[in-house]
C-alpha positions in Angstrom: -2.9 41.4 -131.9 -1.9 41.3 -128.1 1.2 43.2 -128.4 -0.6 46.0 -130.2 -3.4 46.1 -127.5 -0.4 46.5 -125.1 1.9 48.9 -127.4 -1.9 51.2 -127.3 -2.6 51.2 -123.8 1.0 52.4 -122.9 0.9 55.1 -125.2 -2.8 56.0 -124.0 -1.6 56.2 -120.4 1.5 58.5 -121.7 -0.8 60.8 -122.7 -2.9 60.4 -119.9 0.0 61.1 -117.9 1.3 64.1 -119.9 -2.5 66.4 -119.7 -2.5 65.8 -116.0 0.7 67.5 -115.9 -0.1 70.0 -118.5 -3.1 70.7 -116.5 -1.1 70.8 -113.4 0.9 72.9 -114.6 -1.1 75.5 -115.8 -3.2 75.5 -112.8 -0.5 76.6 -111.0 0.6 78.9 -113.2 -2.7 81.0 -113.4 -2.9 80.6 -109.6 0.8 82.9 -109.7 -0.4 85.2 -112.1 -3.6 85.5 -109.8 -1.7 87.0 -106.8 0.7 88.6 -109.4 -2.4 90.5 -110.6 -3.8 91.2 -107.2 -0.3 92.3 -105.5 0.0 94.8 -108.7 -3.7 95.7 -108.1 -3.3 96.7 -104.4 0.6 98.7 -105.2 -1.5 100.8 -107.7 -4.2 101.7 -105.6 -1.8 102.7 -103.1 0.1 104.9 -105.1 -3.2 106.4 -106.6 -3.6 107.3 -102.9 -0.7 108.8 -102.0 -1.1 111.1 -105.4 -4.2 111.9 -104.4 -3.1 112.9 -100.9 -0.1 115.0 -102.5 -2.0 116.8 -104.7 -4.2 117.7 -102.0 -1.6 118.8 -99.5 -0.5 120.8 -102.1 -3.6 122.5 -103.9 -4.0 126.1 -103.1 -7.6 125.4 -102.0 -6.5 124.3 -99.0 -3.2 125.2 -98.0 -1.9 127.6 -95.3 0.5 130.5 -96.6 1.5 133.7 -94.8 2.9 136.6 -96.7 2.3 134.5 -100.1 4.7 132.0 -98.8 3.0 129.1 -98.7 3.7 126.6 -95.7 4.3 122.7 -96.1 2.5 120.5 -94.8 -0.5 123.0 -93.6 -4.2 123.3 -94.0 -6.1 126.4 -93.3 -9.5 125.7 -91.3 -11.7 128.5 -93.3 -9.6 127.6 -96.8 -11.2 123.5 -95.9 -14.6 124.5 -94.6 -15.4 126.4 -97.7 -13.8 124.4 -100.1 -15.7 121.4 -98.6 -18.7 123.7 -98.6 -17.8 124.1 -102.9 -17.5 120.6 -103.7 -21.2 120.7 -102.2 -22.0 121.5 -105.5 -22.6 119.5 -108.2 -20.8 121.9 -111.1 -17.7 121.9 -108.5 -17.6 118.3 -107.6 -17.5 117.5 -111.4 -14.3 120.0 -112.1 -12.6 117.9 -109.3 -13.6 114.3 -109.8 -10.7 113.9 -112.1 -8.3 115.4 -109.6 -9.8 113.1 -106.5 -11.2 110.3 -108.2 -13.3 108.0 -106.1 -11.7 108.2 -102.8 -12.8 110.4 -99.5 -10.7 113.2 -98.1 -11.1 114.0 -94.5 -9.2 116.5 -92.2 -9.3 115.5 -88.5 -8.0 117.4 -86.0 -6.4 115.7 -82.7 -5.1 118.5 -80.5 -6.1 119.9 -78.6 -9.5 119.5 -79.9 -10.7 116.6 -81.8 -12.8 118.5 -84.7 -12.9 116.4 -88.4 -14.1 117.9 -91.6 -14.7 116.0 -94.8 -13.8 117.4 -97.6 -14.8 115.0 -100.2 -16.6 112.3 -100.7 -17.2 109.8 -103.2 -17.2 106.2 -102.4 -17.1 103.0 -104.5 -17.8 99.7 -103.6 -16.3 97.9 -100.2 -12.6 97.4 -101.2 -10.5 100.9 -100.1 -7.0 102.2 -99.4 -6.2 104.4 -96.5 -3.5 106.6 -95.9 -3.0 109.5 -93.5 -0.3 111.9 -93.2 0.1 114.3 -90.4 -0.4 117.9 -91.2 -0.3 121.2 -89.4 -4.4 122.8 -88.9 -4.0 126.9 -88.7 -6.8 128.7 -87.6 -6.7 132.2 -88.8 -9.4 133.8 -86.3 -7.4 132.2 -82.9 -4.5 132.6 -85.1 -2.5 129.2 -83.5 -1.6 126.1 -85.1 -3.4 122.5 -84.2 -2.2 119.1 -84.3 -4.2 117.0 -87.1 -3.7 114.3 -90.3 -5.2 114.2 -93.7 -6.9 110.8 -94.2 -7.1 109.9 -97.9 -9.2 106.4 -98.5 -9.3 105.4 -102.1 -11.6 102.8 -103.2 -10.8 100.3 -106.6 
């Protein structure tokens, strides 16, 4: 009868033994798939902004051309102003929400005045993206070029 009290107890502790690393185990595992998740989280939301921001650069809305050649990398003051002016409205804002999501475009100008204009705007909670790219600012009624940057925040 003493042996098989013994013979129990060792196999109990076994398998005492073996769920405490089984549970181990798996904590650590779901903690790696944690940041996994979150790392994957963040990379998406930054390439959401950078789409964002290309689609922008590029939208016709916006853009500088001269001649009907359109210039890279440009942003026409008047085009901005009124097309921030248009997503005013409610009918507007709605035809672009699947193009811009929930993020906030601004245009800021640094030289050699510091003027900003926001384009859109439609935040979401606290957690955001940001991402600015330098772009040229044409004035058509000075006619010069300004020094500026698109800033694109995306919120998830």
């Amino acid at each position: 009868m003493r042996r098989a009290q013994i013979k129990m107890f060792e196999t109990l502790a076994v398998l005492v033994v073996f769920f405490f690393f089984l549970i181990f185990g798996a904590s650590f595992y779901f903690r790696l798939q944690e940041s996994s998740l979150e790392r994957e989280f963040d990379r998406n939301t930054q390439l959401r902004a950078v789409q964002i921001a290309q689609k922008s650069i590029t939208m016709p809305e916006l853009e500088c051309s001269f001649a009907g050649v359109q210039r890279e990398n440009c942003m026409d003051v008047l085009k901005v102003q009124a097309f921030a002016e248009l997503l005013a409205t409610e009918e507007a804002f709605i035809d672009y929400f699947p193009v811009f999501q929930y993020s906030t475009l601004t245009v800021r100008q640094v030289y050699p005045s510091q003027l900003e204009w926001v384009v859109y705007n439609r935040p979401r909670g606290e957690q955001s993206t940001l991402l600015q790219i330098p772009v040229l600012i044409y004035d058509p009624n000075t006619n010069r070029h300004q020094f500026g940057y698109l800033e694109v925040r995306v919120y998830a």
